[in-house]
N, C-alpha and C positions, 0 to 999 in steps of 0.2 A: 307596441307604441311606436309610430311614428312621427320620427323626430327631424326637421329640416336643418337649412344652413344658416337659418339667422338667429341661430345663438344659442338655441332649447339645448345643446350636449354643451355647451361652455358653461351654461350655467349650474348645470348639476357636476361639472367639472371642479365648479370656484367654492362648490360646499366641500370641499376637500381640501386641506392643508398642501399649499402651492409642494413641499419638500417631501412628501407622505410616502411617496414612491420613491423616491432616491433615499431613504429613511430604512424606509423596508430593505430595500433590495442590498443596501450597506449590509446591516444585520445581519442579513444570511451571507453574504459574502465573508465579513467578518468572522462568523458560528463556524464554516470552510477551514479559514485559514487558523483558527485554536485548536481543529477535530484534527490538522496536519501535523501542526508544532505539540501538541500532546501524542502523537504515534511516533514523534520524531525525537520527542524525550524518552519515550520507554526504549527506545530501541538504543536510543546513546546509551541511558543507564545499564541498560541490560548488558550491553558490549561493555562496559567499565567493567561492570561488577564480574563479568565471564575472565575477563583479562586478570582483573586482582587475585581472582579465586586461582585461577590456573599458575599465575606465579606464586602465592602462596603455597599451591600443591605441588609446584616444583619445586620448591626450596627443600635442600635435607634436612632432614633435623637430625642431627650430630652433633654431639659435645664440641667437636670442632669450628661450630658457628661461624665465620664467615671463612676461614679455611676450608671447609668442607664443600663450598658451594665451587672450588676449583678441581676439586680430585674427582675423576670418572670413577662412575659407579663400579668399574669390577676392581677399584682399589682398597673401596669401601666392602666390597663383598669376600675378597684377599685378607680381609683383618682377622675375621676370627676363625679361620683355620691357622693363620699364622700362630694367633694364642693356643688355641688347641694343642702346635706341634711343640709351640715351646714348655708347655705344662706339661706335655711328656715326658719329654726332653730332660726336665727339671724335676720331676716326681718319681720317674719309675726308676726300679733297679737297671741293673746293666743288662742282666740274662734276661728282663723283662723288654726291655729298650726296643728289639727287634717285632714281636709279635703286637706289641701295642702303639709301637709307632709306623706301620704298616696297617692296620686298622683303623689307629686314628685318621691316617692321610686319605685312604679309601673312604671312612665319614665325612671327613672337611672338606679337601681336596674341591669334589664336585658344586662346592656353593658358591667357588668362584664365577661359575655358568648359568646360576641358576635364575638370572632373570634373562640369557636368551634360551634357554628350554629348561621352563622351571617344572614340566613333567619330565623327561628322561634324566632331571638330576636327583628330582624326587624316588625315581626307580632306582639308580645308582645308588642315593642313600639306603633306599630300604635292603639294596641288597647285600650292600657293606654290615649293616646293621643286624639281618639276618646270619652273616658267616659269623659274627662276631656274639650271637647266641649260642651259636652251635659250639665256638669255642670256648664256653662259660665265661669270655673276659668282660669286665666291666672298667667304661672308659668315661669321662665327663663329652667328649665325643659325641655322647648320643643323642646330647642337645641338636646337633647340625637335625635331628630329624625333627625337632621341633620346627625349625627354621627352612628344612624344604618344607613341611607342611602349608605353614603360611606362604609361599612363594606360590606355593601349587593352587592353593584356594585365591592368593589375590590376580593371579594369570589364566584360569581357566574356569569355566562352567560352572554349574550347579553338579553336576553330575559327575565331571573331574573332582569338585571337591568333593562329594559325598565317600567317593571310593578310594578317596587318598584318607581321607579321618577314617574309614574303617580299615585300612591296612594297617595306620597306623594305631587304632584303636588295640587290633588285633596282637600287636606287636608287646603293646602294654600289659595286655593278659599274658601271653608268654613270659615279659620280664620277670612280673610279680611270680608268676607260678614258678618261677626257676630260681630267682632272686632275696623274695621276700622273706626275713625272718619267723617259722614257723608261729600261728597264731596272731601272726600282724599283717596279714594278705590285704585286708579292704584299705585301711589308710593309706599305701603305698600306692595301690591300685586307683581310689579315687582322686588322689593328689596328682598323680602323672596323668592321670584321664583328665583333671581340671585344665591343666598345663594345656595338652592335645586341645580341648574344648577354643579354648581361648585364642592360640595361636590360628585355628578354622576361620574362629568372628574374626579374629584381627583383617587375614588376607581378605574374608567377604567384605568385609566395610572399606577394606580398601580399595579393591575394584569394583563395590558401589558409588563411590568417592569420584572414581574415575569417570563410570559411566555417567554419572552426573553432571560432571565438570563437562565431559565432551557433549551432553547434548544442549547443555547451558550456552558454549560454545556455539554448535550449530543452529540454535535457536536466535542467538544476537546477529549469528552473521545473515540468518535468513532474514530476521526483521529488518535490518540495515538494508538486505536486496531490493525487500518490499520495500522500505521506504526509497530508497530510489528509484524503484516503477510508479509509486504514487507521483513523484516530485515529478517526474519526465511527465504521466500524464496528466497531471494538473498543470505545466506548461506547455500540452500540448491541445488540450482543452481550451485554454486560456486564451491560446493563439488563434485555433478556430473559431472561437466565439469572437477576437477582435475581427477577424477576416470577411467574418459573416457580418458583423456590425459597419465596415467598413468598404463592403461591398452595395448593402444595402443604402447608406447614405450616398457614397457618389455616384453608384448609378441611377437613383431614384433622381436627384436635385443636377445631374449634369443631364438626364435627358429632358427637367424640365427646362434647363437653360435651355438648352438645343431650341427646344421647339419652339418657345417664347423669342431666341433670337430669330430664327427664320418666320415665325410671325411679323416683326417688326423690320426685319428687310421687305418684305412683300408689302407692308402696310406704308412703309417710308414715305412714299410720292402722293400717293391716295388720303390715307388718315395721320398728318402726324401727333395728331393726339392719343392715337392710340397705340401708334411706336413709344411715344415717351413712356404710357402707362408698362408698355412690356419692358424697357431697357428699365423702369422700375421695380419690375417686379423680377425683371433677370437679378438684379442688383439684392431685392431682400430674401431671393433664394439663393444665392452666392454664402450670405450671412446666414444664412440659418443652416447651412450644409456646416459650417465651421463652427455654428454653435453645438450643432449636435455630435462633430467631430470631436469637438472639445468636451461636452459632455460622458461621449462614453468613455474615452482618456481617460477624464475624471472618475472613472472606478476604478482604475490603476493608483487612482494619484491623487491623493485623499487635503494637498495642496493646492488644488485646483479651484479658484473663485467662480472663474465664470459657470461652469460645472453646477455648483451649489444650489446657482440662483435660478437655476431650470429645473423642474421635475424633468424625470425620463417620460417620451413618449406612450402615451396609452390611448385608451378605447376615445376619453374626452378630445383629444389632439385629431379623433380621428375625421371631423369636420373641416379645420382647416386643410387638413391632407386634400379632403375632396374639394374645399373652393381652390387649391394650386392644381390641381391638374383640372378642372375646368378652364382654370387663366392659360394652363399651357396649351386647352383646346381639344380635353377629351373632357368632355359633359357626363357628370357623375353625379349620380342617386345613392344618399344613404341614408339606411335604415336601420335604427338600433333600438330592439325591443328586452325592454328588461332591466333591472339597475344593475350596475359597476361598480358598485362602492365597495363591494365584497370582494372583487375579483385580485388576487396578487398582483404584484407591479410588475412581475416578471412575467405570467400571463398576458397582463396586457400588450407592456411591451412586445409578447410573440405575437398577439394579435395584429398590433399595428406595422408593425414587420413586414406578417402576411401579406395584410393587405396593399401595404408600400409596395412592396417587388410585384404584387399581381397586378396592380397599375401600370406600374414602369414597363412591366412586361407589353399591355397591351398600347400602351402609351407609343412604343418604340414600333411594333408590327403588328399596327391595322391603319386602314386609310384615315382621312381623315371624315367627321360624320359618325363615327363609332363612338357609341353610346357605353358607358359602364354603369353597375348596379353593386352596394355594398349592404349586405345585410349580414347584422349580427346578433345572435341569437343569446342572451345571458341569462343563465339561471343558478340557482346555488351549486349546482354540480356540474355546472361544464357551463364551456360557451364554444357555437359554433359560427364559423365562420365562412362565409357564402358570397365570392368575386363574380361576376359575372358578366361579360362584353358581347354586342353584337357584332363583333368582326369575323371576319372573312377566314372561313377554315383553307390552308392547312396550319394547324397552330405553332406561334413561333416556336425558335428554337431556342429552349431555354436551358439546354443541358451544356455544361461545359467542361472541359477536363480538367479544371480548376477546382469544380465539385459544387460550384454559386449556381444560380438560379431557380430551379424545380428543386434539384435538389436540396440547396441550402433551406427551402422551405418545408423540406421532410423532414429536414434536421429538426428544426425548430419545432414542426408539430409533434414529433415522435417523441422529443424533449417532455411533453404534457400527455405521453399515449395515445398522441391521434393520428389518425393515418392519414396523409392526404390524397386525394383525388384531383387529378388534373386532367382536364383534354375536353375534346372539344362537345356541344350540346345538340342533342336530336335534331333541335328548331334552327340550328347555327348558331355562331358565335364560339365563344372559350369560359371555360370556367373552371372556378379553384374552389373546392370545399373540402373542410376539415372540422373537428371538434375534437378541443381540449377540456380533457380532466384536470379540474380541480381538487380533485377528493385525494385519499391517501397516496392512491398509487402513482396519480399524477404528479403532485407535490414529491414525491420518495426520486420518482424518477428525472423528475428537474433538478 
């Protein structure tokens, strides 16, 4: 369908609710900013809940309750060999005093270390443990091997524990066979095995406990990272997309001043009818560079009136575009075959973009006499987009180290999965074509 300048796109423009695109395009910008502040609560929460858990599992638990949270661990660990010695001390004979308080000290003694080498104190117990079978004595002492057991299983392996509960399994069989009251072997033997069992689980849950808490730990502090690389590049996102938007209005509307003012000094003497027509139409491209200023602002700044009262630029706006640079003096044909109603505001928007800066472009570097062509192709799945000038190759130079021009407009296509194509045509002239996706992957990637 081809559609001219006197009004066929404004009117299919006005069947459309004036705010429908700045409506849209809120919504998803909005949808953005809950998908951040929801990643940015699980990561707070998660850092809470790792910090409470970890002081909770720091805290001793000792009848001593808040005294205990002052005394280092090997004072706590110092306690019950000190009991051990003084129950010697207090229970045995005198003759007896020397062989079982040497015993005893070689059981306990070691559990003052046993949480910086809770295997070589485990071996030390079992070896005290072992001499002191061999000398038939029997000591309440023999608990410390309960007590390295669990140290051993909460500080080491799967495989450290399994061979610390069978040494000390083993041990248990000896006792009973040397110990037990003839006829009463099993309940002795299965009660001291329940004790061994339990002390195993205790140490395993407790350096599952741990493993837990530390990847809890590492899992809050990674998501707080990642939520700082989101936050950096959603500000850094932010920033190119104003840069691109800001690049795009003032050089589009200052190189139409430009041209419209040096029309009207050339015209000054000869026409001045037609100077006043340019210094006014320099004048309501002045105002509409500041309304559109002001408009993209206004997605920042959701207290923005004038903003409101404009839709954003689309495929409809793309008429007026071409009667302004006719006025500035590049004579422009457009073409738009297809309806728009469907097309996203953000789509559009990239379209009318494109086309903006592929004007400015040739608006700035070709003589004057050059002719431009705009056709846009929409269908439910894509719309493509087709610039096209008779000027004078070699084509300008639209590459900057800034990253604006050609490039900014790869941005924006590659934004909807379109590649663009720029440079110059068989017959002469310059031309920009591209097509964007509408469908999932396009939408996923905008």
């Amino acid at each position: 369908m081809m559609l001219n300048r006197q009004g066929r796109v404004m009117t299919e423009a006005a069947a459309e609710p004036g705010n429908a695109h700045r409506v849209r395009y809120r919504g998803w910008a909005q949808a953005r900013v809950r998908d951040r502040v929801r990643w940015a609560g699980t990561a707070s929460r998660l850092t809470r809940y790792a910090d409470l858990a970890s002081a909770r599992a720091a805290r001793p638990v000792t009848a001593a309750g808040r005294w205990g949270s002052r005394l280092p661990p090997m004072a706590w660990d110092s306690l019950l060999p000190t009991l051990l010695l003084l129950n010697v001390v207090t229970t045995r004979a005198l003759q007896e005093l020397p062989t079982a308080g040497a015993l005893t000290a070689a059981l306990a003694l070691p559990l003052v270390w046993r949480r910086r080498a809770p295997l070589t104190v485990f071996g030390a117990v079992t070896a005290a443990a072992f001499v002191q079978w061999l000398m038939d004595v029997q000591l309440p002492a023999d608990i410390a091997l309960l007590v390295a057991l669990y140290t051993a299983a909460a500080n080491s392996g799967r495989r450290g524990t399994l061979v610390a509960g069978a040494v000390v399994e083993a041990g248990v069989l000896l006792a009973c066979l040397r110990w037990a009251t003839e006829g009463a072997f099993l309940t002795p033997f299965v009660a001291v095995t329940a004790m061994a069992v339990a002390s195993a689980v205790l140490g395993v849950n407790v350096r599952t406990t741990r493993a837990y808490l530390a990847a809890l730990e590492e899992r809050a502090a990674r998501l707080e990272h990642e939520q700082e690389q989101q936050a950096r590049l959603a500000v850094a996102e932010e920033r190119t997309r104003i840069t691109r938007e800001m690049h795009d209005i003032v050089t589009h509307n200052l190189s139409v001043m430009v041209a419209l003012t040096d029309a009207a000094v050339y015209a000054q003497h000869r026409s001045p009818d037609k100077t006043t027509a340019a210094m006014l139409q320099v004048s309501e491209t002045g105002r509409q560079a500041l309304t559109d200023m002001r408009r993209s602002l206004g997605i920042l700044r959701t207290d923005e009136p004038d903003a409101e009262r404009h839709p954003l630029p689309g495929i409809a706006q793309l008429e007026t575009l071409a009667d302004q640079m006719c006025a500035a003096g590049l004579p422009t044909r457009l073409d738009v075959h297809g309806g728009h109603t469907h097309v996203p505001a953000t789509a559009q928007l990239t379209v009318y973009r494109l086309v903006q800066e592929a004007l400015t472009n040739t608006l700035k570097h070709t003589p004057i006499g050059t002719h431009a062509k705009v056709r846009i192709r929409c269908s439910t799945e894509a719309v493509t987009v087709d610039v096209t000038d008779s000027g004078p190759c070699p084509p300008p130079p639209a590459a900057t180290p800034s990253g604006h021009g050609i490039p900014g407009m790869r941005e924006r296509s590659a934004a909807y999965g379109g590649t663009l194509q720029a440079g110059p045509l068989p017959g002469g002239g310059w031309g920009v074509r591209t097509r964007l996706l509408l469908g999932s992957s396009g939408a996923a990637s905008a």
